[in-house]
N, C-alpha and C positions, 0 to 999 in steps of 0.2 A: 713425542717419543714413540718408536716404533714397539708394537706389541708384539708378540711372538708368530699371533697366524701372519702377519706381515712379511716377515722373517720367512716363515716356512713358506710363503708362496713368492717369495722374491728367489727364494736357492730354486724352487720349483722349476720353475722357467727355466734355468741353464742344465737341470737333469733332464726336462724334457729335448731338449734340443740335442741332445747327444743319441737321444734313440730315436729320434726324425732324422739324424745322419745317418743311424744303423738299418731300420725299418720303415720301406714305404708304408701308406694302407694297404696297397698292392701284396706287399708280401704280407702282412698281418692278417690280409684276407685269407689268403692260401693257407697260412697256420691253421686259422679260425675254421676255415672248413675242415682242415684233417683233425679234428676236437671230435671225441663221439661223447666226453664223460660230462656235457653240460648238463645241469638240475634247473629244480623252478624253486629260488629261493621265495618269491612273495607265496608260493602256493604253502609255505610250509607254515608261515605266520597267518595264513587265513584259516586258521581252525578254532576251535571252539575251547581251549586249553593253553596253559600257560606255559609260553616259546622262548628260551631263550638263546641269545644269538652270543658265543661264547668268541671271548677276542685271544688270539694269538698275534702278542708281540714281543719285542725284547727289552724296547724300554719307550719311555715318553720325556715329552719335553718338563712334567709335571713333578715326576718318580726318580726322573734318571735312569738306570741299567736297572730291568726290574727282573732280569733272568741272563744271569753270568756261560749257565753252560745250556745256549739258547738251541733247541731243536722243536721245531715247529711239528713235525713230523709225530713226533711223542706225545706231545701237547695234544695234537688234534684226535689222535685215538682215544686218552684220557677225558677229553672234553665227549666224547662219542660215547663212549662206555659209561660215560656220568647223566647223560641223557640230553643234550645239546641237540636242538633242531637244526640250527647255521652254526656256521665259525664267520668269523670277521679275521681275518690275515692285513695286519698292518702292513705296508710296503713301502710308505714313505721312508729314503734312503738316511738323511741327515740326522734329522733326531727322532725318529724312533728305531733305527739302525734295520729295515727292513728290506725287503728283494723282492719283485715280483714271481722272481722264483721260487718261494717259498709255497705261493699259492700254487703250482703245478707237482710240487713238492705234498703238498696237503691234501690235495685230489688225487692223486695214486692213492695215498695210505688210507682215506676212507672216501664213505658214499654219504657227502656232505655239502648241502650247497655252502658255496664259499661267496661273501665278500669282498671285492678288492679296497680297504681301508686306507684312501690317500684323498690327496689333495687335488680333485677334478678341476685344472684351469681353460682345458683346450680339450675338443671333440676326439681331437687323435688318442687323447690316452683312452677310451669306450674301446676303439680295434685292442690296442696296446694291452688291457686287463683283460679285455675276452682270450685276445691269444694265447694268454697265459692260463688261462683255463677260468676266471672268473665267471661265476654266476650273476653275480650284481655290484653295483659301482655308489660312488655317494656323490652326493652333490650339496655342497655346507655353500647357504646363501648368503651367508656373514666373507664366502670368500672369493667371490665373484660376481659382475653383475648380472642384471636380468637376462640378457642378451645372450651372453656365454651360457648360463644353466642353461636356458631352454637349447638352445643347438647342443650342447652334452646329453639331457633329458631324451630330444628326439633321436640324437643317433643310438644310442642304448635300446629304445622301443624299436626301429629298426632291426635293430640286430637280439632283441627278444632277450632282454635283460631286464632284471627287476632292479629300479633305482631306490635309492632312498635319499629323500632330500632330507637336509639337516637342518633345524630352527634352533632359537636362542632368545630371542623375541617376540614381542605382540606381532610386530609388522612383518616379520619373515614368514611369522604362520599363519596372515592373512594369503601373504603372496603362494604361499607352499600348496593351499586348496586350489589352484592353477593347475597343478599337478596331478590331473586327477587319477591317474594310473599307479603313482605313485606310492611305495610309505612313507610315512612320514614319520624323521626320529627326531625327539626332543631331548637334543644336547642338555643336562646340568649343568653340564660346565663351559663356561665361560673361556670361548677361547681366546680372548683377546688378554685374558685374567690368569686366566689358568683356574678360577674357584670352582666350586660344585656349591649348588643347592638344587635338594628336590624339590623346593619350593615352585622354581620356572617348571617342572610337570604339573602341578598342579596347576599354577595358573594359564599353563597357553592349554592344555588338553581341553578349557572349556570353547575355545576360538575353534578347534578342530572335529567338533562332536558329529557333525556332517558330514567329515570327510569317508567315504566309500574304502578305502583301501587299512589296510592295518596301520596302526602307532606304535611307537618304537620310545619303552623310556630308554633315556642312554646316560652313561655312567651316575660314581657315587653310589651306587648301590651296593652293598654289604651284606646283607643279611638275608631269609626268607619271610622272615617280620617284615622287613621294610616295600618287600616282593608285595606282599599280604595285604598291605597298609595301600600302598599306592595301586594296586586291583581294586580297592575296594571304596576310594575315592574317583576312581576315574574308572574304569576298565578296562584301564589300558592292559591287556596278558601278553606283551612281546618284550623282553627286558636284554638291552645290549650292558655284557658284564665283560670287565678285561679284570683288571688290577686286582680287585678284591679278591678274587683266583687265583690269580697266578702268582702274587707273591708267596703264597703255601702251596702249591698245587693240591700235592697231595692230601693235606688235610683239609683243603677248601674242595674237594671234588665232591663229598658229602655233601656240602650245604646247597653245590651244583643239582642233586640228587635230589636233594629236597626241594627246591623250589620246582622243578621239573613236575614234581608230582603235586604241586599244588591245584588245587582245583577251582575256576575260577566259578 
């Protein structure tokens, strides 16, 4: 039975192939150099204080349509003003209804390093989201193999991009300490499943206790309790939040506020 990252990286390939008709590297390069607004997103999660990386999307494969009158733009000030150190900008086209244009879109409206939140199968999309204005790119091990990360991995350091590779297992985040430039973020949820448990942070964070660069907990997370609870078992202080925000913005930008200010 085909699972869903399956799915999203089987359509994957035929959206990339339509912008290798539109754009060489050649011309992506040329963009890339006339870019003056790039940030250092790893530089913003190596502090000593609890980071979180706030996602702008319109919907998931998980949620469905999680925001009807979608502006990325409003979102990302909101997220700015609540105390967000990154945005994460979804851009995957099919099911989470994204654009890369959103992220050039989001870097006008603030002074934020930005994520490009997709599905890395081939070296060309590193030109492809830099020219877009991306700050850093992801690399989920569950969705390609060794081979392809690492040529994604290097052209990104190349071109002075902070990556984050994505675990789900023991064995991904033995292989993920390879990476040593790296963050590294520990998926909850199961993308083959669609589930969350914070369970898998706790247990992979002790495989990764060596690693040099920042950890990243990634969804499932709701609350500033839960923020509190998982600092205080791991230390891990970098927390990627989407959903649990964005289906209230408004009334969830509080609890954005609050976890910002927790101390670790």
């Amino acid at each position: 039975m085909t699972n869903i990252l399956e799915k999203i990286i089987f359509d994957k390939k035929t959206t990339l192939e339509k912008y290798k008709k539109t754009f060489t590297i050649e011309d992506l390069k040329k963009k890339i150099s006339s870019c003056k607004n790039y940030l250092n997103f790893k530089d913003k999660l190596n502090r000593n204080e609890v980071s979180v990386i706030a996602e702008i999307k319109k919907a998931s494969p998980s949620a469905g349509v999680i925001i009807e009158n979608y502006d990325p733009k409003k979102i990302a000030k909101q997220y700015l003003n609540s105390g967000a150190s990154c945005l994460s900008v979804l851009t995957e086209e099919n099911y989470f209804k994204g654009k890369l244009e959103h992220i050039e879109e989001v870097k006008r409206e603030v002074k934020l390093p930005v994520l490009c939140k997709d599905f890395f199968i081939d070296p060309y999309q590193v030109y492809l989201a830099k020219s877009f204005g991306a700050d850093a790119i992801l690399i989920i091990l569950a969705a390609i193999n060794e081979k392809t990360a690492k040529e994604i991995y290097n052209v990104a350091e190349e071109l002075n991009m902070s990556t984050i590779v994505e675990i789900h297992v023991e064995e991904e985040a033995k292989k993920a300490l390879d990476y040593k430039n790296a963050i590294i973020g520990i998926n909850n949820r199961n993308l083959k499943t669609l589930k969350t448990d914070i369970k898998t942070t706790y247990d992979l964070h002790k495989v990764l206790v060596k690693h040099s660069g920042p950890l990243v907990c990634e969804s499932g997370i709701k609350s500033e309790k839960e923020v509190e609870e998982i600092l205080k078992k791991t230390n891990i202080n970098n927390f990627l939040i989407g959903e649990s925000l964005l289906k209230d913005l408004d009334k969830n930008s509080s609890i954005l506020k609050r976890i910002a200010k927790i101390a670790p």
